[in-house]
N, C-alpha and C positions, 0 to 999 in steps of 0.2 A: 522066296516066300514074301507076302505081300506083308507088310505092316497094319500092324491091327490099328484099327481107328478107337478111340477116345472119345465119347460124349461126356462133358463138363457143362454142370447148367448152375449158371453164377460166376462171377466177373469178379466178385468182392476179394478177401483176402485170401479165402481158399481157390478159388477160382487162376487167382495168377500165379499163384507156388502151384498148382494141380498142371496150369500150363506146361510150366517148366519142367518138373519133373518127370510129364511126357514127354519132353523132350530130349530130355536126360537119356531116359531110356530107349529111345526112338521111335516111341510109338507117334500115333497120330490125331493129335487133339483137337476138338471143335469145340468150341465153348459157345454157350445159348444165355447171351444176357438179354435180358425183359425191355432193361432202361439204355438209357443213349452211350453210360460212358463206366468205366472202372467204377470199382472203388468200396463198393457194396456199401455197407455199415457208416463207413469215414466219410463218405461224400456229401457234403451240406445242400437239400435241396429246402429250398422254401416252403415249398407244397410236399407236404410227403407219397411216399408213392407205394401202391400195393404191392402186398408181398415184402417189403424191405422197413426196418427199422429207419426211423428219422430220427435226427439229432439237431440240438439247437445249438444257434452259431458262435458260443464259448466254447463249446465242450474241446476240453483238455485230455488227453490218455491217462491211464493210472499206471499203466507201464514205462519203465524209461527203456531212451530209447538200444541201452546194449543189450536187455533183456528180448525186445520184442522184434528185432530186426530176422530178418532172413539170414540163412548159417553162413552162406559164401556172398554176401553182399552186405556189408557193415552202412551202417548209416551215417552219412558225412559228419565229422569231427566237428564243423560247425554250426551243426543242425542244434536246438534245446533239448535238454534229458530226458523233459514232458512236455510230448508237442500238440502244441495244437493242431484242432481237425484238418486241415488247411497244410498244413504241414506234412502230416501222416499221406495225403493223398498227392503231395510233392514227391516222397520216396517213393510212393505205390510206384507212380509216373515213371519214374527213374528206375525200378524195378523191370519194369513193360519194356522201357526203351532199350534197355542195357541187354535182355535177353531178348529180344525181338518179336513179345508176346500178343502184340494188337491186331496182328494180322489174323489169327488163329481165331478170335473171337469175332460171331456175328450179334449185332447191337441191334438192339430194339426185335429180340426173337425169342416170343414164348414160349416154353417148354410145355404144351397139353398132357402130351401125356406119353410114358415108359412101359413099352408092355414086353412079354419074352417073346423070343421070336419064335415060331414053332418050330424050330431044331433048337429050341434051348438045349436041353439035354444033353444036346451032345457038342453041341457049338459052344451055348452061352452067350451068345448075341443074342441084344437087345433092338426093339423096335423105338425108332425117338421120331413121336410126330412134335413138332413145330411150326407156329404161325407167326408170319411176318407181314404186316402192310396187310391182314385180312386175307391170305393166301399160307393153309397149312399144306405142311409137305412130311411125306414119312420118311427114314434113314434106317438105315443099319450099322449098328455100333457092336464090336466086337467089348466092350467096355461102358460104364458109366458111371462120373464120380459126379456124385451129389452136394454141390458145394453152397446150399441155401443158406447155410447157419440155421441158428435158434431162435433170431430176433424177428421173424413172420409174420406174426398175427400179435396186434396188442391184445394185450390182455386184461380186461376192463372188467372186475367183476359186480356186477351194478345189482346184482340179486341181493348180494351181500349188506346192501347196505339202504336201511328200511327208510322210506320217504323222500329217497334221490329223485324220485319223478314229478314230487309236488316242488322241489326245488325251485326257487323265481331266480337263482342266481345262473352263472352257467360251471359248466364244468370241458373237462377234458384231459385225455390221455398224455402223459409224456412225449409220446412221439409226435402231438403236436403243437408243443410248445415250441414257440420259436425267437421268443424275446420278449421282454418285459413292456412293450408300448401299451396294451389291455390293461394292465395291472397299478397302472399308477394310483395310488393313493385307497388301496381297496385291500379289503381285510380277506383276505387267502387263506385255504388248507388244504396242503399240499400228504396225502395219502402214502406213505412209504417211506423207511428211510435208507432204499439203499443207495447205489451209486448217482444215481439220474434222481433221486429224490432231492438227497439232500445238497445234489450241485443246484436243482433251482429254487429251492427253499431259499439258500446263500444270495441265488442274483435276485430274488424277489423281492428281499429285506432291503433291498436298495432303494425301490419306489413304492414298493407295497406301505399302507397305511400299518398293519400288522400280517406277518405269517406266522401261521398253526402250522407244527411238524408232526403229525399222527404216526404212530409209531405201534404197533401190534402187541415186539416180543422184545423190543431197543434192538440196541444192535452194537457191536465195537469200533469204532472208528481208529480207523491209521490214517499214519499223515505221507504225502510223497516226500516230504526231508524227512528225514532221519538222522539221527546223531552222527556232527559233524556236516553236516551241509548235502550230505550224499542221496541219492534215490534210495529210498527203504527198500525195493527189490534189488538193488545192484550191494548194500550189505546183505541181505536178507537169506536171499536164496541164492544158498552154499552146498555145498556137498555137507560139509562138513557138519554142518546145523544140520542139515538133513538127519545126517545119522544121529545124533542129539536128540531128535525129535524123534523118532524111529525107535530108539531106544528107550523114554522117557516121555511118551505126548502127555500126562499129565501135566507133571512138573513143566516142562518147556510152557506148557498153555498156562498154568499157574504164574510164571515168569514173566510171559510176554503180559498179560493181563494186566500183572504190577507195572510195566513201564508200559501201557497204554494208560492206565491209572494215574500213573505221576505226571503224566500231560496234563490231562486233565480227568478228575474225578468222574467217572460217568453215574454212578449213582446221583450225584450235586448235579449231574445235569440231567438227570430223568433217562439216560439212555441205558442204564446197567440189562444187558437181557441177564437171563439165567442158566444159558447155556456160555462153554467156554470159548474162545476166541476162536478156533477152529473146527467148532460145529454148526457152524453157518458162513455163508459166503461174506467177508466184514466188508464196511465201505470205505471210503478212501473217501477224505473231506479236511481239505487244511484249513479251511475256515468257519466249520460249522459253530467250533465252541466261541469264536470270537463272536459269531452274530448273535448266539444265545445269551452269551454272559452279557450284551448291549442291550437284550433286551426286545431286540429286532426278528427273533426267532423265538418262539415258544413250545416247547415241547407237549404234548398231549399224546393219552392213549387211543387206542384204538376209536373210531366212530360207532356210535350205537344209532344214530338215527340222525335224518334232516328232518329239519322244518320247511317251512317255506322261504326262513330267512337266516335261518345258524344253522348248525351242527351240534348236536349232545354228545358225549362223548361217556366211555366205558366208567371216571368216576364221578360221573354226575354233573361235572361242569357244563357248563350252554354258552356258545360262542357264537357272535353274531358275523357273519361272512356273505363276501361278495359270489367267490368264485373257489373251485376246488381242482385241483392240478392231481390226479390218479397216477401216480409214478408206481405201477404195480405190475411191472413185466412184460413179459412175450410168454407167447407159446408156440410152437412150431407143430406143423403138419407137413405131410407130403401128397398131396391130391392129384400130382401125375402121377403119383406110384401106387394107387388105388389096390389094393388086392394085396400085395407085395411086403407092404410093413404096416404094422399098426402101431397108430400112437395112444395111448388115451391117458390122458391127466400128464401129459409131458413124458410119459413113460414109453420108451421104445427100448427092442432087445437088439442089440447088436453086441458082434465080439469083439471087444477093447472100443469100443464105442463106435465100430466101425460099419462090421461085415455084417449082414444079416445069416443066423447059422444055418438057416435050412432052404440053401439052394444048393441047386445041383451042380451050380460051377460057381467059383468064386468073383464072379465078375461085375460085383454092384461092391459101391463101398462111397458110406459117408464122409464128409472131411469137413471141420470144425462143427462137429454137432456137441463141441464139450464147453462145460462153464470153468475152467481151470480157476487157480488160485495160482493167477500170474497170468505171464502175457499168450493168447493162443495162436499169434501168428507163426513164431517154428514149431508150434507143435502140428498146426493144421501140415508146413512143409514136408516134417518128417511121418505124417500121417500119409500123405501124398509121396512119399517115397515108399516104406514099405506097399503102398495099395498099387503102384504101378508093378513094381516088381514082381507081385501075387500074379497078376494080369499077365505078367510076361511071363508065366510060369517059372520064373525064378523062386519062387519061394512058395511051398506049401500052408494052405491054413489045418489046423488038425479037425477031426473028424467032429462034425456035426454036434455029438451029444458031450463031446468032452468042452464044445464053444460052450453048450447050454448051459452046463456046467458053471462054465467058467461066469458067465454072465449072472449063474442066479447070486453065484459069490459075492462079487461086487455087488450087487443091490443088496443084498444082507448086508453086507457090510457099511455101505452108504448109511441104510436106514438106522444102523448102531451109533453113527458115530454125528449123524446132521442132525438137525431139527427137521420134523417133517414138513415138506413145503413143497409148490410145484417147482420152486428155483433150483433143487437139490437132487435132482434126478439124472443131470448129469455133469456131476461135479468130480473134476480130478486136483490131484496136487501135483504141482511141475516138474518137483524133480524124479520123481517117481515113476509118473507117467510118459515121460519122455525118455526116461531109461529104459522102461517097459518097451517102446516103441522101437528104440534104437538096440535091444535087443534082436528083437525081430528083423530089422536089417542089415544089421552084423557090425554097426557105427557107436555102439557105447565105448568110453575112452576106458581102455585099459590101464589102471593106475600105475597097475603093479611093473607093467612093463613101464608105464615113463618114469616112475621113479630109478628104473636100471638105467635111462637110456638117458633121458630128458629131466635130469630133478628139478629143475626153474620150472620148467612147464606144470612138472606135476604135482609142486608146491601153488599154483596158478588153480590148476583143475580143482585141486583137492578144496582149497581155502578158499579161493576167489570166486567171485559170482559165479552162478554158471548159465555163463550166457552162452547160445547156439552153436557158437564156431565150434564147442566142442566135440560135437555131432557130425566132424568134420573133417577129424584128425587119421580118421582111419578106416577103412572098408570099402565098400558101393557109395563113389560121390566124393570119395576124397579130394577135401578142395588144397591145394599148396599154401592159400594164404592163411590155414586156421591157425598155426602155430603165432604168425604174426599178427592176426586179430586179438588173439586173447593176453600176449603181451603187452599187446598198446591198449587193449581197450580202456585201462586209465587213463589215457593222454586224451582220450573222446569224451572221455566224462567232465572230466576239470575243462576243456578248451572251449565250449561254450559260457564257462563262469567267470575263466579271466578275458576281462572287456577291456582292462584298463592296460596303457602302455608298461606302466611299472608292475603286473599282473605275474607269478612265478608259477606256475603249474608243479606243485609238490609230487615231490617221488611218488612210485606208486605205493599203496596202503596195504598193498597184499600182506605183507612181513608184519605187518605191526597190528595186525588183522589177526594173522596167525596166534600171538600170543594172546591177544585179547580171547580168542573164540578157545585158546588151553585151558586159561582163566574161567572164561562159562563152562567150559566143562568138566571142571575140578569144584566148580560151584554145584553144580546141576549134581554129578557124582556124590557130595558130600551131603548134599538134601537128599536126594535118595537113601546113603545109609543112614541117616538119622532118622526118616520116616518108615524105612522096614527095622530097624533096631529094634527089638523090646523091652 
């Protein structure tokens, strides 16, 4: 029997775990990248390029790096916890090369357009025309995983905003900012304040005369250290807080508040929104409050209107500005899938973020079309694992109406718990949805069995971050080295921080971790009976 072929269109982070994974399971992947080289998202070009988000040449991860790596390929011990962009696209590399993924991808090849082939029905193959050098060609794909992301089409909404066109100053999108040389000495307001907002608010305050931070609804800011020196997602996101939160997201979100709080006051600095910490996607900013509290960043509400040479703004104040930086998103489309899926206002139906429910065979499936809360490159992996598996008819999806179902759930439920926004339409949280996933593949860690078998380990799983390898320990894919990934992965964390000769890399933290997280939750436990008491 002839091996089924794989159409993958995109190179980026889903693109090279979608590789893999075909390979994993023997299928036959072609991947159809636009641009010359890897990397999607991470890749710094000067000039930005259609179709793909652009980044400016700071930009930092908000993930570290034990969180965001791939399950059976750890990222070198010597590598920073938060890497720069440049960085990020050194493991890509190292990824590509180690599984021998660059042959499989054709560079500089459009994807026009994905239509069914007329034996869908009963095949399920698809039609993949593509153009290369001005020469399109059509293929037959027993498969096709859609690995564009959500970062597409900026998202500039210029209606919104009354006398932008009498403007004499200039203006532009985030995606094409690319360094402060424009900005010297010129009064700025920089529209949004999430991740990309307030990273170039912070470098602008450097040469900028003044920047205005416009802010809508505020927002929470976290910091990448965290208590004790550590990445905030490497204590953060636990099992064990997990169920804390699970149990109690009030109180948890009431808590976290307070020690976002004690940072720094976000009321004292204009950013308090009104919703709680995890009803909106929060930013990640280690230096916003320091350029605020200097003076060098000014906080403001929303814009109500340009003139020809300020900005008014929602409480009346008028500010006089050169230039205005739009940090207000993406939106995604799919224009080769014309007919096939709809999007509109960011909203697409698929099942677990994935499967479109109303085909006749399961053989189309997106991969990183989600905005987690946490890092999305193992989740795009283990997305790209169950969706091969489906393919290879290893795994059934369930019927049609119970997907719809399943899908109208989740967006009720989204809309209960987010603020409504177009960012928040495909929002998961990490540990959840990655168990969800690893359900589905048969790879979620069995506690109950490693506490019989393995209690180190399963003192690790339960308390310790949970980082990918453990998606790893067991089932379709089992890698040999997860057990000694998630051992060491302290020894990776601390080994980038000691630089100096006399440098000790301390025990691991897991055990002392343990009784701290007993402690919150005998905390957590006892506000609870005190606020249902009568």
């Amino acid at each position: 029997m002839t091996a089924q072929r794989v159409a993958i269109i995109g190179a980026g982070v889903s693109g090279l775990c979608a590789l893999k994974c075909c390979l994993d399971e023997g299928l036959v992947p072609i991947c159809f990248e636009r641009s010359g080289d890897i990397g999607g998202l991470w890749r710094f070009e000067e000039h930005p390029e259609e179709g793909r988000a652009s980044i400016y040449p700071s930009l930092i991860i908000n993930a570290s790096k034990e969180l965001m790596c791939f399950s059976d390929f750890p990222i070198p011990e010597d590598f920073p916890n938060y890497m720069h962009n440049s960085k990020i696209m050194e493991y890509f590399r190292m990824y590509a090369q180690h599984f021998d993924l660059l042959r499989h991808i054709r560079f500089r090849t459009n994807v026009c357009r994905v239509t069914k082939h007329p034996d869908f029905a009963a095949t399920g193959q698809w039609e993949v025309v593509a153009e290369s050098e001005g020469k399109q060609e059509v293929d037959v794909f027993d498969a096709v995983l859609v690995c564009t992301g959500h970062h597409t089409e900026a998202h500039l909404p210029l209606s919104t905003f009354p006398g932008l066109e009498k403007f004499e100053g200039w203006y532009l999108h985030s995606r094409d900012y690319k360094g402060l040389q424009s900005f010297w000495g010129k009064r700025v307001v920089v529209v949004g304040t999430g991740n990309s907002g307030c990273d170039i608010a912070v470098e602008l305050s450097q040469v900028a005369k003044q920047v205005f931070l416009s802010t809508r609804r505020g927002t929470w800011v976290l910091h990448r250290v965290a208590d004790g020196g550590y990445p905030f997602d490497y204590i953060y996101l636990r099992r064990f807080l997990q169920l804390l939160y699970r149990l109690m997201p009030h109180i948890i979100n009431f808590l976290i508040s307070r020690k976002l709080n004690a940072r720094f006051n976000h009321t004292l600095y204009g950013l308090q929104p009104q919703h709680m910490v995890f009803e909106q996607h929060p930013t990640v900013s280690d230096n916003l409050s320091n350029r605020i509290i200097s003076g060098k960043v000014l906080v403001k509400p929303n814009i109500q209107e340009f003139t020809e040479t300020s900005a008014i703004f929602d409480d009346g104040t008028r500010e006089e500005i050169d230039a205005v930086v739009f940090a207000t998103g993406y939106s995604f489309s799919f224009p080769f899938l014309e007919g096939y899926v709809k999007v509109v206002e960011n909203q697409i139906s698929l099942y677990k973020f994935m499967f479109p429910p109303d085909l006749e065979k399961p053989t189309l499936a997106f991969i990183g079309l989600i905005q987690p809360l946490g890092p999305i490159m193992p989740i795009s992996e283990l997305q790209c694992r169950w969706a091969t598996r489906v393919f290879k008819g290893l795994l059934d999806l369930p019927p049609s109406a119970n997907m719809l179902a399943d899908i109208m759930q989740t967006k009720e439920e989204m809309a209960k718990r987010y603020v409504k926004s177009q960012r928040h339409t495909i929002q998961v949280d990490y540990i959840p949805y990655m168990d969800e996933l690893a359900c589905q593949v048969g790879v979620k860690p069995n506690l109950l069995a490693l506490f019989l078998t393995d209690p180190k380990l399963a003192l690790e799983v339960l308390f310790g971050p949970c980082t990918p390898y453990q998606y790893r320990l067991r089932g379709p894919g089992k890698w040999p080295g997860a057990r000694e990934a998630i051992l060491t992965q302290h020894q990776r964390v601390v080994k980038p921080l000691q630089t100096t000769a006399k440098g000790r890399p301390p025990h691991s933290s897991t055990t002392s971790h343990i009784f701290k997280f007993f402690s919150i939750g005998l905390i957590v436990a006892t506000l609870a009976y005190v606020s249902l008491s009568p």
